[in-house]
N, C-alpha and C positions, 0 to 999 in steps of 0.2 A: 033790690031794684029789679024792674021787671026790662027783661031781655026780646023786647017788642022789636027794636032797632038794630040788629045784630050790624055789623058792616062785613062787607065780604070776605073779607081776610079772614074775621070769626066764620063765617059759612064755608068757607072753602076749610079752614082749619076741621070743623066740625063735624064735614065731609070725607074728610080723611083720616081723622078717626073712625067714623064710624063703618065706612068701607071696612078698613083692614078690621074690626071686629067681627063682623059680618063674614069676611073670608073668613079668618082665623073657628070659627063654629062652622059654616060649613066643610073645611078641612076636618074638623071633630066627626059630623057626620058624615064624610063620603069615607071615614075609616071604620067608622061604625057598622057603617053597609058593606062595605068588604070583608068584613069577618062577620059573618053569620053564625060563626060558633067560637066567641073570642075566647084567646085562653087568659091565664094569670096574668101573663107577661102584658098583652093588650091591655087590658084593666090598667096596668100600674100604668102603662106610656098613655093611655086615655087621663089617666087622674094627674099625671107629671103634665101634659098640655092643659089640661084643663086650668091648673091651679097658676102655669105659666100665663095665661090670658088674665086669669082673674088679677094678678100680679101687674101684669100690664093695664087694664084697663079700670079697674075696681076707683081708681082716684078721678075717673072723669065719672062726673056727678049724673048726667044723665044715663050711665051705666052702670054706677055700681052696684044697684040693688040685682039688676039681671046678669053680673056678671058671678055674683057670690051663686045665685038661683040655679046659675050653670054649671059652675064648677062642683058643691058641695055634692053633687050625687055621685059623680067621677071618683072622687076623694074617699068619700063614705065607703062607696064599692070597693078599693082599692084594700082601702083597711081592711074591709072585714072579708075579702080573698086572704089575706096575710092571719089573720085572728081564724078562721076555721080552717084554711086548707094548712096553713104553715103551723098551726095550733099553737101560734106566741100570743101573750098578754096584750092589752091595747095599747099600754105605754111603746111598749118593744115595734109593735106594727109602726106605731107614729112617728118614732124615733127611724126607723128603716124608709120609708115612703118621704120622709125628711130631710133625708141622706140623699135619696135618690134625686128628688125637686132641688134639693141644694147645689148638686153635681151636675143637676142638666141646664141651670142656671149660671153655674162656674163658665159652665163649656161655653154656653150662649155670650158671656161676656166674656168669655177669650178666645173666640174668633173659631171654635174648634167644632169642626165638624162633624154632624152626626145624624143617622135617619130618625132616633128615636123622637129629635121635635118635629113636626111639622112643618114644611116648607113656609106655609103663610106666618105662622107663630115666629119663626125668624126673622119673616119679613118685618112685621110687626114690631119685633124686638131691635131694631135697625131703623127702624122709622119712629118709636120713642126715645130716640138717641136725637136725632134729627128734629122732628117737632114734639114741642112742651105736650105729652099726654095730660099733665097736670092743670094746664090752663085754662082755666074758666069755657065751657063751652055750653 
């Protein structure tokens, strides 16, 4: 069915998703722009946020092709810091950067505080608790 007739409640809904994604990437890039010479450790919390929004957002339909777009080079990077500087196999990388997105996703959903996410990406993670990310927009 075609979404000609939205009603406000879907526009305002719609709206606030897409704000907080829009913060959530630019939080990515004003961290990008403060390390002009990132090291290993940036990379992983770059690919642990990134993979966090994709997380978040990837199930509302008019973002998920741009949200996988955004996260997968984050990700990509991450590993393959772990595969030439760490010289482990790719299983072993995947299985560690897994670990790591798993634990900052624990933390996110037990209230436990930490700089390595993003301020907005909290925010975000607090507000799909609140409104349905999943519903039709």
């Amino acid at each position: 069915m075609f979404n000609f007739f939205k009603s406000k409640a879907q526009r305002e809904h719609e709206q606030k998703i897409l704000t907080l994604y829009e913060q959530c990437i630019l939080d990515i890039n004003n961290f990008i722009n403060a390390h002009q010479n990132p090291t290993k450790d940036d990379f992983i919390q770059l690919a642990v946020n990134a993979k966090i929004i994709y997380n978040l957002f990837c199930s509302v339909k008019k973002l998920e092709a741009q949200t996988k777009e955004f996260a997968t080079p984050f990700v990509s990077t991450a590993l393959g810091f772990y595969i030439e500087v760490d010289g482990i196999d790719e299983d072993t990388a995947y299985l560690k950067l897994k670990a790591i997105i798993d634990n900052s996703i624990d933390n996110l959903n037990n209230k436990v505080n930490t700089d390595f996410i993003f301020p907005s990406i909290k925010v975000a993670f607090l507000m799909s608790k609140l409104i349905d990310f999943n519903k039709p927009i």
